[in-house]
Backbone bond lengths (Angstrom), bond angles and torsions (degrees), N, CA, C in turn:
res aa  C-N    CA-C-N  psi(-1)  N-CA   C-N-CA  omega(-1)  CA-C   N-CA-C  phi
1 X - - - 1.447 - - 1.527 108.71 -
2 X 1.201 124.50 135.76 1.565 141.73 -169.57 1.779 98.58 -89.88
3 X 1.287 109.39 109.29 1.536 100.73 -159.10 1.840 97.80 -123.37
4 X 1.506 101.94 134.64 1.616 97.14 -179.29 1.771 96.18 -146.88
5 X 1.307 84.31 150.46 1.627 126.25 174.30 1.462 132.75 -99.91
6 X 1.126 112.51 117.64 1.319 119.30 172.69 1.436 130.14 -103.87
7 X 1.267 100.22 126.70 1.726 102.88 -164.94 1.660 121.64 -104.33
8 X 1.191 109.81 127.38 1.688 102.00 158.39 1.409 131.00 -156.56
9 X 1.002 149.27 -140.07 1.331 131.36 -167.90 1.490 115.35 -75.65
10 X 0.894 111.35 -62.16 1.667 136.74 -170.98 1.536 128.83 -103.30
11 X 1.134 112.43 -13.02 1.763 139.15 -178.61 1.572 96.35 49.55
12 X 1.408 128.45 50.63 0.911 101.89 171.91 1.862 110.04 -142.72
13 X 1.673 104.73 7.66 1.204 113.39 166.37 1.447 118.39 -114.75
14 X 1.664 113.45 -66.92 1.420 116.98 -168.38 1.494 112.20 -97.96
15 X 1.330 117.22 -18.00 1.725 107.60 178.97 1.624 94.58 -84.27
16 X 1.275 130.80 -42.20 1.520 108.73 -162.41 1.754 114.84 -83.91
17 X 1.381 122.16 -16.13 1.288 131.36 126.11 1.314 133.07 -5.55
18 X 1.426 109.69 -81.65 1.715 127.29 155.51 1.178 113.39 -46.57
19 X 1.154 127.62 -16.25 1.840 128.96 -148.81 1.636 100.40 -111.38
20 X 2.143 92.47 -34.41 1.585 82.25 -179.06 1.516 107.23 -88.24
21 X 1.200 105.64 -31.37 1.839 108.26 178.87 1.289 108.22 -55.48
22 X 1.455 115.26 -76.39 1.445 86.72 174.51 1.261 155.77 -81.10
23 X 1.099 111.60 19.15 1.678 123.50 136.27 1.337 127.07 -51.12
24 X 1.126 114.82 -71.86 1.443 136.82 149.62 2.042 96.66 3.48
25 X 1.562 102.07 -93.02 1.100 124.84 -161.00 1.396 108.44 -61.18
26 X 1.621 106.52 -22.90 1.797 112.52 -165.32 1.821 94.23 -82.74
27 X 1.568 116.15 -30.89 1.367 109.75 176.87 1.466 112.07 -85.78
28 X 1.563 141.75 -15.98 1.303 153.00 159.35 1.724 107.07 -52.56
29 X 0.929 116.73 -39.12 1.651 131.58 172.78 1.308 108.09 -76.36
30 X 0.856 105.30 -12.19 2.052 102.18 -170.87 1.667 125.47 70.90
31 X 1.324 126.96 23.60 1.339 146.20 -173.56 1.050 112.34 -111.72
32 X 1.504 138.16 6.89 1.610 123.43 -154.44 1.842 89.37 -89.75
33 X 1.029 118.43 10.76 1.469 125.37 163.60 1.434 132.06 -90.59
34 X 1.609 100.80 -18.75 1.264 126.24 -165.27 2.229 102.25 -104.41
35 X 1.254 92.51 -51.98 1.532 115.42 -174.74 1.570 116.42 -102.00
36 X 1.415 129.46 141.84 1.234 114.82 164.61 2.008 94.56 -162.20
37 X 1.463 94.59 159.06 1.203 120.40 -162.09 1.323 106.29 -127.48
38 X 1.628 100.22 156.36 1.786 102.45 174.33 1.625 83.30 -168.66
39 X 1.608 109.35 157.04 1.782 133.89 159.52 1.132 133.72 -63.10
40 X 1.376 133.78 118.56 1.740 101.46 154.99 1.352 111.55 -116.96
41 X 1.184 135.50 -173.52 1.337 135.30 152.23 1.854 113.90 -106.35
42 X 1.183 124.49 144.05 1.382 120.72 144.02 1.512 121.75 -17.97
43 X 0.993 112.22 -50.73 1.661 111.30 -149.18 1.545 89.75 -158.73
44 X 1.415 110.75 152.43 1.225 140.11 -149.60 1.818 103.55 -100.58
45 X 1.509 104.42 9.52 1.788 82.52 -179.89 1.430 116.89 -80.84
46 X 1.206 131.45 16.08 1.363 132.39 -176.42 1.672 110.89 -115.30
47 X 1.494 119.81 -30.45 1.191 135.69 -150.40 1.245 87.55 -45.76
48 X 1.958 127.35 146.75 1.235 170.24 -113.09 1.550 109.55 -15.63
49 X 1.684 117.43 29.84 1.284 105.47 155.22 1.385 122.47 -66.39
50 X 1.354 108.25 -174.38 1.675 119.71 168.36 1.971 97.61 -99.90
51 X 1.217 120.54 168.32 1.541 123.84 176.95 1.647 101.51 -75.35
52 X 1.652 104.50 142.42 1.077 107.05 -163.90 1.666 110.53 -45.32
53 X 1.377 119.44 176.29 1.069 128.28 168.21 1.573 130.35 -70.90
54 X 1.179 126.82 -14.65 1.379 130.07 173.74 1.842 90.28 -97.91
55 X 1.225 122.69 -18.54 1.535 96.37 178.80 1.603 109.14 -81.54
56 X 0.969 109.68 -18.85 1.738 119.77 -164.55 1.551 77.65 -77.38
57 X 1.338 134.07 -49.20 1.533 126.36 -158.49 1.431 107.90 -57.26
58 X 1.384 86.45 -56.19 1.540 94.26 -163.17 2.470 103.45 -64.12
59 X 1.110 101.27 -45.07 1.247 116.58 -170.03 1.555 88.11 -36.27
60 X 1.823 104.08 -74.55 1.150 105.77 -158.83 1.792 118.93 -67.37
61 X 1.569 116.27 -5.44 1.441 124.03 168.73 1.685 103.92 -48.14
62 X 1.401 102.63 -56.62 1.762 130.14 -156.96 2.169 87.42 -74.99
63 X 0.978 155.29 -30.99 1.064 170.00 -95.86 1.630 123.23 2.45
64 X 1.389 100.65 80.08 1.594 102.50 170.27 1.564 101.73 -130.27
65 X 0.935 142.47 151.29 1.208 169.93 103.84 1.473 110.11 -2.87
66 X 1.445 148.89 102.60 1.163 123.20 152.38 1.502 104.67 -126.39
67 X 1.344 135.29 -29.17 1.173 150.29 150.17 1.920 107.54 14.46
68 X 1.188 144.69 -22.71 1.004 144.01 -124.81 1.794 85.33 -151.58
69 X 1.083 123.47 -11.16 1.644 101.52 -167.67 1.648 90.43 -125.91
70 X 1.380 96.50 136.46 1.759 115.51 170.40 1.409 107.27 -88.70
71 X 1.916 93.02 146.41 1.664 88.11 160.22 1.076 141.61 -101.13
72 X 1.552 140.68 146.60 1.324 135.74 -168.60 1.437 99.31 -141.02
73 X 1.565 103.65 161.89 1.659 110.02 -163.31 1.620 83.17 -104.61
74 X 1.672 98.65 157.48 1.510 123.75 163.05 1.320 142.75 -38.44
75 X 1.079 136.76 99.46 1.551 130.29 176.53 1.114 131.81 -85.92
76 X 1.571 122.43 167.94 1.648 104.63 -168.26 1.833 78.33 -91.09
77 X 1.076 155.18 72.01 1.448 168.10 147.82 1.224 114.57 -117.55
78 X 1.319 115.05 -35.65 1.531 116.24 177.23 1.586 111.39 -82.51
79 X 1.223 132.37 -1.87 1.651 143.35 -173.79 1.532 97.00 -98.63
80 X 1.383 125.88 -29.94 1.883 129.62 153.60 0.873 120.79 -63.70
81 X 1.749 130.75 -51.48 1.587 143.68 -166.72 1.405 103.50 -76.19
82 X 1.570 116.24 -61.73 1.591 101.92 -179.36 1.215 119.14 -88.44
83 X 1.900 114.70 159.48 1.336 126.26 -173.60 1.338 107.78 -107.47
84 X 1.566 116.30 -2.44 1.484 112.79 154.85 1.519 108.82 -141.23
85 X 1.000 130.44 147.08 1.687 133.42 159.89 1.829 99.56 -115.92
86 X 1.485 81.90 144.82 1.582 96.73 -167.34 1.591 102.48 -138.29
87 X 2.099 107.41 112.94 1.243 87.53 -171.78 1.414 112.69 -110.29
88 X 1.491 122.25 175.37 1.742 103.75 -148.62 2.088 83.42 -90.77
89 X 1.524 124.57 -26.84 1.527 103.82 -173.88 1.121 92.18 -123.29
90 X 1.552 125.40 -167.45 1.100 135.08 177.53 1.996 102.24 -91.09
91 X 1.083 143.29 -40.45 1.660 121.96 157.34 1.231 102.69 -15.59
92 X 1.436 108.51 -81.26 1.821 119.85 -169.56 1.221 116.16 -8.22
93 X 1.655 112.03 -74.62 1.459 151.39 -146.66 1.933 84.25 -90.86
94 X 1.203 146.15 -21.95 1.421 121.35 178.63 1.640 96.50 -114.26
95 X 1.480 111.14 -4.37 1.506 100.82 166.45 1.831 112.41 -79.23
96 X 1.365 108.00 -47.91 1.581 123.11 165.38 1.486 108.35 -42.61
97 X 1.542 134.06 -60.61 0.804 123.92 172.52 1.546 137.25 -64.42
98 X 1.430 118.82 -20.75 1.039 120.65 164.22 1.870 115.05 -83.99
99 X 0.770 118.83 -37.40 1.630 128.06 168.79 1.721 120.59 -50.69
100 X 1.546 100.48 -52.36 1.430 137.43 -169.81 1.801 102.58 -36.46
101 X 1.355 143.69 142.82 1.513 142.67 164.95 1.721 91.00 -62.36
102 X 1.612 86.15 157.75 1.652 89.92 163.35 1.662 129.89 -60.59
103 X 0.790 118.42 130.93 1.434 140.51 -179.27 1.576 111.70 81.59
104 X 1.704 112.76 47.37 1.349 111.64 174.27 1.321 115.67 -102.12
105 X 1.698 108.82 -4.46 1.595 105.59 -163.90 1.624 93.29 -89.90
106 X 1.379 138.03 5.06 1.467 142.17 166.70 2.110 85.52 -61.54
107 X 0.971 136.22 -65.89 1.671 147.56 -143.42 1.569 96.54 -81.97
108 X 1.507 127.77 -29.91 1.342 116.60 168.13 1.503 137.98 -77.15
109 X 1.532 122.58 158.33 0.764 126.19 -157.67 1.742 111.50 -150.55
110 X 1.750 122.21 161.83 1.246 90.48 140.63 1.676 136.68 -108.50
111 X 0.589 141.76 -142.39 1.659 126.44 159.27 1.374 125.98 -93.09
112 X 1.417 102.52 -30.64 1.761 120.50 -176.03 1.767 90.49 -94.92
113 X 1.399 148.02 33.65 1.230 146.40 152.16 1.575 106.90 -78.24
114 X 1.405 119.09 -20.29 1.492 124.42 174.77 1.305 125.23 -118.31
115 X 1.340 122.33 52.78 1.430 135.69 -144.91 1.684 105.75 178.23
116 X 1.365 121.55 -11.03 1.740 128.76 -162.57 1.625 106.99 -45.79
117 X 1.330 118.98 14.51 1.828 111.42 176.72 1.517 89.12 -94.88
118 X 1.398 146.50 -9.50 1.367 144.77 156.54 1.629 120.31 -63.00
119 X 0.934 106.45 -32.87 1.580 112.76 169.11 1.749 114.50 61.24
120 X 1.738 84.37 33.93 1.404 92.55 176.67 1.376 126.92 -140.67
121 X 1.424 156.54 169.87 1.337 153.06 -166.60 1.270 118.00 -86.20
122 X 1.962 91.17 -60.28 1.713 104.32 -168.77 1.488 110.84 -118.72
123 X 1.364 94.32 136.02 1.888 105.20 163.93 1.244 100.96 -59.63
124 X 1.579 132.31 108.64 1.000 134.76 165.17 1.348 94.85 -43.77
125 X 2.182 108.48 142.03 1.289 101.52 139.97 1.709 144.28 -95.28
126 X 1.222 118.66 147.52 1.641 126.44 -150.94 1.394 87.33 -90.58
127 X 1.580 150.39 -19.64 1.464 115.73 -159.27 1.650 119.02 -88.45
128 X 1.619 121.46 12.39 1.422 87.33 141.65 1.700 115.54 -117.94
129 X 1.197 83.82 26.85 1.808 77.65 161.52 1.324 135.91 -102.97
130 X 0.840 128.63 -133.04 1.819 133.62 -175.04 1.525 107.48 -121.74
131 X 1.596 127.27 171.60 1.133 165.02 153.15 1.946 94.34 -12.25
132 X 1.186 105.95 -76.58 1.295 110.39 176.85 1.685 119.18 -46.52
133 X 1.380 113.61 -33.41 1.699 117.34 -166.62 1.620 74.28 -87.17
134 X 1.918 161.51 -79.62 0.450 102.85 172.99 2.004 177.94 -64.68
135 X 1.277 86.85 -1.08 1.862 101.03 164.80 1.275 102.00 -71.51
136 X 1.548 136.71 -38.55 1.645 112.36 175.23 1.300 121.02 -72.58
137 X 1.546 102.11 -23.55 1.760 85.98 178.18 1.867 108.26 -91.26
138 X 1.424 104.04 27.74 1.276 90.75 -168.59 1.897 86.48 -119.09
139 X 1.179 127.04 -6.33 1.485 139.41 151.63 1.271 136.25 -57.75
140 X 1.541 94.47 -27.65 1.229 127.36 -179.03 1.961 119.24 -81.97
141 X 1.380 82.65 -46.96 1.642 104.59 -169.40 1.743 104.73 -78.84
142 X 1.545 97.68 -45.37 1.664 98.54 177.88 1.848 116.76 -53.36
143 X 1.191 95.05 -31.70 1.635 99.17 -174.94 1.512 105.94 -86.42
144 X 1.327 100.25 -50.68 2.210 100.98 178.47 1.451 73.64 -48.23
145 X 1.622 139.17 -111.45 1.372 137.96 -113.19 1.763 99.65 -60.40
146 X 1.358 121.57 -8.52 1.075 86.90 164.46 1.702 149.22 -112.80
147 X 2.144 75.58 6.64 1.180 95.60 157.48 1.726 132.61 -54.19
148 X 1.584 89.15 -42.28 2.018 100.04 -160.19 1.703 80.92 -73.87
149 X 1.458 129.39 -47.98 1.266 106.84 -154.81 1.668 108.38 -66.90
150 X 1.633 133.80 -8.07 1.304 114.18 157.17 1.607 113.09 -85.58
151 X 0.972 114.10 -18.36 1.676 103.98 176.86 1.376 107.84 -61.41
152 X 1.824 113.62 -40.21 1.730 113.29 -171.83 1.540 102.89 -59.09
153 X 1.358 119.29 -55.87 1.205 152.15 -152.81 1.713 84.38 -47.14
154 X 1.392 96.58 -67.13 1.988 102.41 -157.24 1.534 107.29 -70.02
155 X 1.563 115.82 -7.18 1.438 146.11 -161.93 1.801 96.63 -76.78
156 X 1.486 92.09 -78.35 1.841 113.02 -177.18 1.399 100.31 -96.61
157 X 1.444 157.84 39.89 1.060 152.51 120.43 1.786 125.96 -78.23
């Protein structure tokens, strides 16, 4: 199974977001046998929450499910297990890379690398903003995840 990770500060807005969408979309395709996904955060101030509450709103407005997944921070175990890490800004992606074992920066990524009609890097993050900061990063995420899931697709097909 072709297994990827999504990273961001706290795992409790924009990686578990990504994590539920593209799931979501990876079982809508008929692959959730083929592909599978999971969150981390940077840093551990969230570890075994649920995703904040305006992301669950908005998630479940759009119809995803995320309600059900806790957050937990990154291990140097997860740089073996997944075959991509995907981080939601660029911090993420030069914290990953500097942290990362040797030969992990081959597995990184950013998230908006499959999405470039945005003309932008980072999924802004929404948690100190409002309702609206999350629906943009949730505009954001629907299109990245459905970018990576044809890159995986043309990847392991």
């Amino acid at each position: 199974m072709y297994c990827v990770l999504f990273v961001c500060t706290g795992n409790i807005c924009r990686s578990p977001t990504a994590e539920g969408v593209f799931r979501q979309i990876v079982t809508e395709a008929d692959l959730a046998d083929r592909i599978g996904a999971d969150s981390v955060g940077l840093h551990g101030y969230h570890v075994g929450e649920p995703p904040d509450r305006r992301a669950h709103l908005v998630a479940r407005d759009r119809g995803y499910e995320i309600g059900d997944l806790r957050a937990r921070q990154i291990t140097m175990q997860d740089f073996t297990d997944f075959h991509l890490i995907i981080a939601m800004d660029t911090g993420h992606y030069q914290q990953l890379a500097r942290t990362g074992p040797p030969g992990s920066l081959e597995k990184l990524a950013m998230f908006l690398d499959s999405a470039p009609q945005f003309g932008r890097m980072d999924v802004p993050d929404p948690y100190n903003g409002g309702v609206h900061d999350f629906d943009y990063a949730m505009d954001l995420i629907e299109a990245g995840a459905q970018g990576w899931l044809h890159k995986i697709r043309d990847q392991i097909l």
